[in-house]
N, C-alpha and C positions, 0 to 999 in steps of 0.2 A: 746455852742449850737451845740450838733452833728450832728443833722439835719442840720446846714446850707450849706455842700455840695448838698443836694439835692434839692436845690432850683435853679429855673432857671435865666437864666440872666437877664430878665426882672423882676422877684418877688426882686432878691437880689437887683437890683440896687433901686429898690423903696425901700427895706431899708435902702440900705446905706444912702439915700438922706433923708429921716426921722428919721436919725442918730438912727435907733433902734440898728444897726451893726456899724463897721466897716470894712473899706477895713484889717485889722490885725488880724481881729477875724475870716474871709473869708476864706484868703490866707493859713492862719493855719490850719483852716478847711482842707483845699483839702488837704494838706502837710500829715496832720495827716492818712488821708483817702489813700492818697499814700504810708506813712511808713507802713500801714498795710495790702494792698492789692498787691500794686507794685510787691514784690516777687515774685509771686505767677500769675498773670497775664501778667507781663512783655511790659505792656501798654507803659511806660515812661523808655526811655533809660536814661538818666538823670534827677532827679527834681532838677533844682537852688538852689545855697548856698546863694542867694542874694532876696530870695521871700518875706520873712519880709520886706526888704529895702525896697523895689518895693511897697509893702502894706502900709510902712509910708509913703515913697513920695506921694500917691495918697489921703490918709487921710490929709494930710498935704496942700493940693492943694485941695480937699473940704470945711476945714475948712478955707482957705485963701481969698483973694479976687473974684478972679472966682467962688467962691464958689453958684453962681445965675445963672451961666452958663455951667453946669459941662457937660459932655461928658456921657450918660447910661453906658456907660461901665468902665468908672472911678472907678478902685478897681477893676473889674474883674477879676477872677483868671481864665486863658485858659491857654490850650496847646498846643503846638507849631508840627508838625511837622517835621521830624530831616532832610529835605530836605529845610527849607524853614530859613534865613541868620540871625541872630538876632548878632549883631556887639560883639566881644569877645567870643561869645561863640560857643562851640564845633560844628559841623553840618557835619555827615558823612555819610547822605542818606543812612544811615543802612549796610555799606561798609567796608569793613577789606580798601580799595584804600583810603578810607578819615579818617580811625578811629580816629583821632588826627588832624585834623583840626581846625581849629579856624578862624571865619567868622570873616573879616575884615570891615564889614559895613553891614548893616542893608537892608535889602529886603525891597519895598516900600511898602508893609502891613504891615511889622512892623515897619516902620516910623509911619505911618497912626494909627496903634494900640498905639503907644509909646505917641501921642499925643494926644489921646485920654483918656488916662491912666491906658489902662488894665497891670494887674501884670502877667507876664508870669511864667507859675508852672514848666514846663520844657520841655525837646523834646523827641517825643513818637518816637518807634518804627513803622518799613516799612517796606514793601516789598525792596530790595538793588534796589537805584538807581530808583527808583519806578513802577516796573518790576515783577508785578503777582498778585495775586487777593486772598492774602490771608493773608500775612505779614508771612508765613512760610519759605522767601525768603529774610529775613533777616540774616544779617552774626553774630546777636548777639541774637538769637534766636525767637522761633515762640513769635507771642501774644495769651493770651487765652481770649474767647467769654467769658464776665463775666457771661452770663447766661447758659451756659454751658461747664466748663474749659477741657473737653476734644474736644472742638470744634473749629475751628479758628473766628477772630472776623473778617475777611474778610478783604481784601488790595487795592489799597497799604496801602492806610492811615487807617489802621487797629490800629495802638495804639492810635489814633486822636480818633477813634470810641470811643475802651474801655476806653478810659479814660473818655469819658465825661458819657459812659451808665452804668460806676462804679464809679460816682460824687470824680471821682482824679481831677475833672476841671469843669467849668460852663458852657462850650463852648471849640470850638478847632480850629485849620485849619488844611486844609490837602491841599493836590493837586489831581487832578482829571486828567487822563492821557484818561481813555477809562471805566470809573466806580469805580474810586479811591477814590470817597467820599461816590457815593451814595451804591457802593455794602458793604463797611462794615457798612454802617449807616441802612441798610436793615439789617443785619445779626447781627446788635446790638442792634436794634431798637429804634435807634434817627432818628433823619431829615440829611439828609446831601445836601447842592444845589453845583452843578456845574454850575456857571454863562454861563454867554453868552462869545464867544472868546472872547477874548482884554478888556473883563470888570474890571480885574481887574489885575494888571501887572504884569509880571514875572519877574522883576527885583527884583532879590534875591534867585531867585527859583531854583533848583538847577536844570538841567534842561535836562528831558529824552526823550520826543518827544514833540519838539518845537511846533508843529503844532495842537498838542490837547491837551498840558498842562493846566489846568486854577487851581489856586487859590479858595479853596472854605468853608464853614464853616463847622463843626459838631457842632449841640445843641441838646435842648432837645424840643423844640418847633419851631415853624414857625418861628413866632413873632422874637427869638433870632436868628434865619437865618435869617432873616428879618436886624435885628438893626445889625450885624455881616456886613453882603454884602455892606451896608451902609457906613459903618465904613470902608473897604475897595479898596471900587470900587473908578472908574476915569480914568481918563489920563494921561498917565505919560512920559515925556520926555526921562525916560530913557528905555523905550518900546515902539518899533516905531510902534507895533505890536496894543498897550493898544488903547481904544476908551472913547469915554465919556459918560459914562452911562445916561439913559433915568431916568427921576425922577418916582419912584417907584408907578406907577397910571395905573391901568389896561387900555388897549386901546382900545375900540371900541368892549366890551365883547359881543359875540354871544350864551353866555349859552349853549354851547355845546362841547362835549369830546367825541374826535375822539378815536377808539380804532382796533387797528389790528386785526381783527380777524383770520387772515391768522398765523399769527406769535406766535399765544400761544399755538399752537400744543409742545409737551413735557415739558409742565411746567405741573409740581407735582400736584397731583389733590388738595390736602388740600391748595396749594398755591394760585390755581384757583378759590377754593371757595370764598379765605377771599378777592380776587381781587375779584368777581361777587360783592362780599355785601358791599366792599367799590362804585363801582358802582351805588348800587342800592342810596347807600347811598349818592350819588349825584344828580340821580335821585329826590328823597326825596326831594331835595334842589330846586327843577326846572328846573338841567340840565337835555342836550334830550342824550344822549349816541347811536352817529354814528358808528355803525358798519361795513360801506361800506367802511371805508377810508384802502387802498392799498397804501405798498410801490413796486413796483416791483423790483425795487435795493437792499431791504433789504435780501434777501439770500445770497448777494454777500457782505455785508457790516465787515461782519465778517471775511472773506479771507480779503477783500482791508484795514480793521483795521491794520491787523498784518501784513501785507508785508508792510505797510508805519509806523510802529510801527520799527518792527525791522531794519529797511533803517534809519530811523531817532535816532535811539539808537547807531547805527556802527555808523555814523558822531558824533553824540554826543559825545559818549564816548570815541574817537578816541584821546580828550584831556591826558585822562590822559595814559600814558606813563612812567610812572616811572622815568622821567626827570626832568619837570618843575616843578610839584607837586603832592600829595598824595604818596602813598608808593611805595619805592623804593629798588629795589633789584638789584644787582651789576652780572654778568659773566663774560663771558671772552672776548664776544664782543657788540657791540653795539645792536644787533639781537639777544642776551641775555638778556639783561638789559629789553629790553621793556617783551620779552616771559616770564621772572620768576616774571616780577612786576604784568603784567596781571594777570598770569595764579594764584598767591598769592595774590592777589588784590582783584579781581572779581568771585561773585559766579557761580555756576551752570547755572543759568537765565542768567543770565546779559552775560555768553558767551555763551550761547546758542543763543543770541538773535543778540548778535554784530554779527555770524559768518554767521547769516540765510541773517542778515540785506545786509551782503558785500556781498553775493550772488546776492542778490535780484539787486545789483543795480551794478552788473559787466556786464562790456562790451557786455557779451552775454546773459544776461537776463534781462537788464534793461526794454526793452520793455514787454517781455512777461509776466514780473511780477509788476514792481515798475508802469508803463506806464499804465497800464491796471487797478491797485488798483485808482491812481488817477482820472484815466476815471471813476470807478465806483463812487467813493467820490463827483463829481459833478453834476452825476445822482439823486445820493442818497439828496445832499442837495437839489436840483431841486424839488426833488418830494417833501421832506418836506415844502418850501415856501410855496407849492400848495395846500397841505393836510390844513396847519397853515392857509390861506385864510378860510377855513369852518371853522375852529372849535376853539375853547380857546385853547386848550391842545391835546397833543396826551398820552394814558394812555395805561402801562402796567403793570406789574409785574415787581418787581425792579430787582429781580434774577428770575429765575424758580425751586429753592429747596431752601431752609432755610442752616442755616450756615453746611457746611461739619465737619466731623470728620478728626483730624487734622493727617496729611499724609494718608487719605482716595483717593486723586486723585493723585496717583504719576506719572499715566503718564499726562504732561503739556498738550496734546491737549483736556482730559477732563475738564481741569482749563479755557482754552482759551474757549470753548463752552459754558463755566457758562455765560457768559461775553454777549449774545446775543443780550438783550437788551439795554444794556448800552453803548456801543458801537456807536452806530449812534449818538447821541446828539454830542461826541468828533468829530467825521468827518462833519457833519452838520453845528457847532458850538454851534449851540442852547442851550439854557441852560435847565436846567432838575435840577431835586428834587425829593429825595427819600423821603416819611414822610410815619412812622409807619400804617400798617393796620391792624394789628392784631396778633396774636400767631395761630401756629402751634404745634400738638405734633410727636416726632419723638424719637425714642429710650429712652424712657420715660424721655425725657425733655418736655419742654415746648418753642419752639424758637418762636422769632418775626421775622416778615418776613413785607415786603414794598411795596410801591406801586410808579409806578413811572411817573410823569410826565414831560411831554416836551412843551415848550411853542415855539412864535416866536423869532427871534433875539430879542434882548432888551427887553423884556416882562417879565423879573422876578416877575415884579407884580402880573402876571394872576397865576403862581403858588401857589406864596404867599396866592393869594384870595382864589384858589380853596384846598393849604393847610390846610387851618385854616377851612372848612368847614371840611376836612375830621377827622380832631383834634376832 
């Protein structure tokens, strides 16, 4: 059945379960779907030599005794992102520093997925170290936008995107740094949610800035973000950080969608429209759409992103060294060994970023930069509590232009500017959802572009709900 990549994770799993399919007939599916797109796309840095296996074990454990109680995603075929540990297998955060790694245990979403029984198809392609907004920042090359292959499919988790919006996979993970799920799931046109902080653990995550990392899904519906986050979320001992998620029930809904109007000055006017008319089209529904709600923080949230972005990248990355582990290159002295393993190690970003990051938080600039981005991050989530008391959601535009043409933005401070929106959810915590809102035409393509909302702490629910209306 060729069609069956194109089905979503909730239509599939209702057949697996009315044994119209199997999990083997699935798994091939996407397999097939990837030996003939992969190339050409560069979605999936690796697809698994063990995806059959994975597809009998979960058929085999349907038809067994649990078979009354099976898991929706049992036989699922997703993709993994190549930052996020799945135990034996390679995971090099898209890095010449990890290329030949091999994860020694299992991240605690894919415990959680493993037990659930989804079949992992393989690990996509990223921005390195998950470090830009486009996956052109990858050491093993760009990804292309399957609906436009001269376009990028947007980062970091840019191969998470194209894989699932060129059915190489039924679903994905990615990670979400500062718009790492939702900006290529806009620029792909799937759904992509970024949970709430601590919802879901990063133990296993390879890990670029500790403080606005989250774990989060690519589908092709709500619904499969939905049953995805589920499958994921909790508390986890080995994340001192993780929290216990709220059971998935809207809270105390006030029918109304808060929206910036101060903040959509320079987004694309075709991007404007198809945001108006997804509006309206909540309207339609009974929400009132408040246009008074102000962030005054949010001019400055984009500076205090990237000064605590690049401060937390220099510590992070400060691991690897060409010593303990990842790649290693030898001089003549000790002060060689670390400068030819870095400098051959890590891309363009990733030292552009480590070198801003030791700036930012040396002795003589700590205050006037690191000090002052913090200060704003507490403002900024201050005022969103207060916005999130009126209103369900806060809505914008998931990007302000439809996917770029690929090395179209070479200098980075226009890549970091794409990012305006997406941004605050990460410094907030709040969780936020990209879901499709329509096409754009642009150098005679035809792109999909997104619409973005942000809810309170723990309220994934109110997305979800006001999701599926905009579906």
């Amino acid at each position: 059945m060729s069609d069956l990549p194109t089905l979503s994770i909730t239509e599939a799993s209702k057949k697996l379960a009315a044994k119209e399919i199997s999990a083997v007939e699935l798994a091939e599916a996407c397999v097939a779907e990837s030996q003939k797109k992969n190339p050409t796309l560069n979605a999936y840095l690796e697809v698994f030599d063990d995806v059959r296996a994975q597809a009998e074990a979960a058929d085999l454990r349907r038809a067994g005794a649990e078979a009354a109680e099976v898991h929706p995603l049992l036989g699922i075929p997703l993709a993994i992102k190549d930052n996020i540990l799945i135990a034996g297998k390679k995971v090099s955060a898209a890095s010449k520093m990890l290329e030949h790694y091999v994860a020694t245990y299992d991240a605690t979403a894919i415990t959680k997925l493993k037990t659930a029984g989804a079949v992992f198809v393989g690990r996509t392609n990223m921005d390195e170290f998950a470090l830009g907004g486009s996956t052109e920042n990858s050491a093993f090359g760009v990804t292309k936008n399957p609906h436009d292959e001269s376009r990028v499919a947007g980062g970091t988790s840019g191969g998470s995107a194209a894989a699932v919006a060129a059915n190489l996979a039924l679903g994905a993970l990615g990670s979400d740094t500062g718009g790492s799920v939702r900006n290529p799931a806009s620029f792909c046109g799937v759904v992509g949610l970024k949970p709430t902080y601590g919802a879901v653990s990063r133990s296993g995550l390879i890990a670029a800035v500790s403080s606005f990392d989250q774990i989060g899904p690519l589908t092709k519906t709500v619904a499969d973000a939905e049953l995805l986050f589920n499958a994921i979320k909790g508390k986890d001992v080995l994340d001192s950080t993780s929290i216990e998620s709220t059971k998935s029930e809207i809270r105390n809904p006030k029918r109304k969608i808060g929206v910036p109007q101060s903040l959509l000055e320079g987004v694309q006017p075709e991007v404007l429209a198809q945001f108006e008319a997804s509006l309206k089209k909540l309207e339609s529904q009974g929400y009132v759409i408040d246009r008074s709600i102000e962030f005054p923080s949010a001019k400055a949230a984009l500076a205090a992103y990237y000064i605590i972005n690049f401060a937390e990248v220099s510590t992070n990355l400060s691991r690897f060294d060409g010593v303990r582990y990842g790649l290693s290159r030898k001089g003549e002295s000790l002060w060689e060994d670390y400068a030819k393993s870095r400098a051959e190690g890590f891309g363009l970003e990733t030292r552009r970023r480590i070198m801003l990051g030791t700036y930012v938080l040396s002795a003589g600039y700590y205050d006037a930069y690191y000090g002052k981005a913090t200060e704003a991050r507490k403002r900024l989530r201050a005022e969103f509590v207060e916005a999130l008391q009126k209103v369900d959601s806060i809505a914008t535009p998931t990007m302000p232009t439809p996917a770029w043409k690929i090395g179209e933005k070479s200098d980075p401070l226009s890549a970091y500017l794409a990012d305006i929106f997406t941004v605050s959810a990460n410094l907030t915590g709040n969780p936020a959802i990209s879901v499709p809102m329509g096409t754009v035409s642009e150098g005679g393509s035809t792109l999909p572009v997104g619409i973005q909302l942000t809810a309170a702490h723990g309220d994934e629910a109110a997305l979800f709900t006001l999701g599926r209306v905009l579906e």
